[in-house]
N, C-alpha and C positions, 0 to 999 in steps of 0.2 A: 227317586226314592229317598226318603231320610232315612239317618242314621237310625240305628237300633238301637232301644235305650237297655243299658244294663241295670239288673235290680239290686240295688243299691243294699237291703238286704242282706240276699245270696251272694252278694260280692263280700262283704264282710264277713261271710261264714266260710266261704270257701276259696281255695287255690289248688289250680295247676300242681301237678306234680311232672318231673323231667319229661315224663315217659309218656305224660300227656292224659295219668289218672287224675281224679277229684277226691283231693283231698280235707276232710273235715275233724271238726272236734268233737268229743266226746258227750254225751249229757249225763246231767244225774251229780255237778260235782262243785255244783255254788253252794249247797244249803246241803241244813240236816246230814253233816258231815260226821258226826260223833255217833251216829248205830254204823259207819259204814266202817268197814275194818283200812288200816293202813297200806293193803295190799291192793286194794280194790280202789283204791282214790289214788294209789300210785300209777295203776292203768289207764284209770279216764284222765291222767294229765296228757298220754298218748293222743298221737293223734291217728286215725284211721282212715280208710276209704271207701266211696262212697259203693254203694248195693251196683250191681249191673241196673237192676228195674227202674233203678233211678237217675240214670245219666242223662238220656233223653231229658227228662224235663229240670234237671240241673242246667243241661248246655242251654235248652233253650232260656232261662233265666239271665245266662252270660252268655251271651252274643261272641264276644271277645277273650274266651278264657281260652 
């Protein structure tokens, strides 16, 4: 069997967290920044976690995560 490729992609959008969650960034926070208020572009610098519905096919993206 060969190796599994990881998606180069999803690799650069997401990491591990200690506990072994998937962690990601925010959208909505490159553009069109002046109707959004300074409270709400202080939050999407956060970073969040990913849905339950969507780990399954996060992990299978990263083989290795």
């Amino acid at each position: 069997m060969p190796k599994m490729k990881t998606n180069r992609g999803a690799a650069k959008r997401f990491k591990a967290t200690g506990s072994g969650k998937i962690k990601r960034n925010k959208a909505y926070s490159s553009h069109i920044l002046t109707k959004k208020s300074t409270k709400r572009k202080r939050n999407l610098r956060k970073s969040g976690l990913i849905a339950e519905a969507d780990v399954k096919a996060i992990r299978r993206l990263l083989p290795y995560l």
